[in-house]
C-alpha positions as CSV (number, residue, x, y, z in Angstrom):
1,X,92.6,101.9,89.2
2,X,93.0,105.6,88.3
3,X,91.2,107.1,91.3
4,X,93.3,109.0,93.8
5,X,91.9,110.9,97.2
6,X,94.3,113.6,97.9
7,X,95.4,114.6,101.1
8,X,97.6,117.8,100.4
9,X,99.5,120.4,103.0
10,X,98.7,118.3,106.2
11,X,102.0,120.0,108.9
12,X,102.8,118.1,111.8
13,X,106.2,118.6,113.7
14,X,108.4,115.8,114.4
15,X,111.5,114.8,115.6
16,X,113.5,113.5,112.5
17,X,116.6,114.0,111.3
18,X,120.4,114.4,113.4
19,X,121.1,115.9,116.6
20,X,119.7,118.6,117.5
21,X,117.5,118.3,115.2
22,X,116.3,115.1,117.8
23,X,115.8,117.6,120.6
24,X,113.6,120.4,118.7
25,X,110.1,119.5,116.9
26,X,110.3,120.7,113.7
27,X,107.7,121.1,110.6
28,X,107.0,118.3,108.0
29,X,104.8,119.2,105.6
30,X,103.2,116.1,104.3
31,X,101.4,115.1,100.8
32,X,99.6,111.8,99.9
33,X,97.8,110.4,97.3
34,X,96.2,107.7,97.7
35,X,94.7,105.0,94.3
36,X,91.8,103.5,95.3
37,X,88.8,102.1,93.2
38,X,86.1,105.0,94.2
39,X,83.0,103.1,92.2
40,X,81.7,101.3,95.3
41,X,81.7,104.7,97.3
42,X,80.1,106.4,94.6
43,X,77.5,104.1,93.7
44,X,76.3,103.5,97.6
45,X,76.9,106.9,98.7
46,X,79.0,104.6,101.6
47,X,82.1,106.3,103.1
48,X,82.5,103.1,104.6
49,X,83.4,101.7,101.0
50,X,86.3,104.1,100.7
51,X,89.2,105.6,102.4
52,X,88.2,107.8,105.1
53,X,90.4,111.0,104.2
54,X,89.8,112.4,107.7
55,X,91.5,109.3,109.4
56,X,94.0,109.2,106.5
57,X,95.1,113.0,107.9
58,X,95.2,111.4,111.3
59,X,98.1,109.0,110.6
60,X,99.6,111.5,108.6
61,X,100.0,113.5,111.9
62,X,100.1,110.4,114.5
63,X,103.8,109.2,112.3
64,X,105.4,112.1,111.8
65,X,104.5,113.4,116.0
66,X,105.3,109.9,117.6
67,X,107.7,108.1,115.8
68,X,111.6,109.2,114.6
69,X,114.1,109.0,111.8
70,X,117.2,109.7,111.5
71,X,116.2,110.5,107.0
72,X,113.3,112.0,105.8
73,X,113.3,109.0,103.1
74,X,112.4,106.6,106.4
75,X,109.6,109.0,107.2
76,X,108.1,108.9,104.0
77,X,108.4,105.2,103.8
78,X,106.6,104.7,107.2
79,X,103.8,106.9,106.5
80,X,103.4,105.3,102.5
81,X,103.3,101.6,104.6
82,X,100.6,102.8,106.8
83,X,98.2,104.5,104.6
84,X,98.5,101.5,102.5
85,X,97.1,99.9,105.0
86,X,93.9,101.7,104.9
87,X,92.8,99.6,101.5
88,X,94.8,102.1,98.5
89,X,96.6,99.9,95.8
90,X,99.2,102.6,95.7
91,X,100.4,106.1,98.2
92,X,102.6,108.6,96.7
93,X,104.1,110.0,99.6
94,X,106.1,113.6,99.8
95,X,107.5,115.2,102.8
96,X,109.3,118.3,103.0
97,X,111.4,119.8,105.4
98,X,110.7,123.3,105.4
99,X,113.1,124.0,108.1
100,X,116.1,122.8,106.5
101,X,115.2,124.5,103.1
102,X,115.4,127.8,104.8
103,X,118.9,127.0,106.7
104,X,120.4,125.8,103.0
105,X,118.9,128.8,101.0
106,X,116.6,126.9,99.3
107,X,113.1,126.9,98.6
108,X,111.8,123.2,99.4
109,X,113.8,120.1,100.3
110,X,111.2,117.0,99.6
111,X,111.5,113.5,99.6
112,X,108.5,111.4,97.5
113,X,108.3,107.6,97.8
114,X,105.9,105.5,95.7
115,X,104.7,102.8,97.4
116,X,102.0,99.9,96.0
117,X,100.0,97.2,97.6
């Protein structure tokens, strides 16, 4: 499969990471793409024959808000495992930290995991 739907820029803000970093929400911004054989979708017409971006976006946001991690690596993981779960053959995941960029001078800090079905 070479089809991707991708969900770019979704922010959510999350308790992840050390200390206090555990008592203040902080911004994740969030990237996914997601492989999944479009032809059935596109020859029906049938977003049921897909992956429902809108839900996808939802997850997204439900992980990052309810659960903790101590490493942005586990975060990625856990949000790859649960879009897979929606029917891709593959996620890309990529969080970034845009808080902790700015308090190290830098422009982005990102993790990306790969994650396949």
């Amino acid at each position: 499969m070479t089809d991707r739907i991708l969900v770019r820029g979704v922010r959510a803000y999350g308790r992840h990471g050390f200390s206090h970093e555990l008592n203040h929400p902080q911004p994740f911004d969030v990237d996914a793409d997601l492989v999944v054989d479009t032809g059935p979708a596109v020859a029906s017409d049938d977003l049921g024959k897909t992956i429902d971006y809108a839900l996808a976006v939802q997850e997204i946001r439900r992980t990052v808000e309810q659960e903790s991690f101590s490493l942005v690596e586990s975060l990625a993981d856990a949000v790859a495992v649960r879009l897979l779960s929606f029917g891709a053959g593959e996620v890309r995941v990529c969080v970034s930290k845009p808080a902790a960029a700015l308090l190290l001078g830098a422009e982005s800090i990102a993790v990306e995991v790969v994650r396949t079905a």
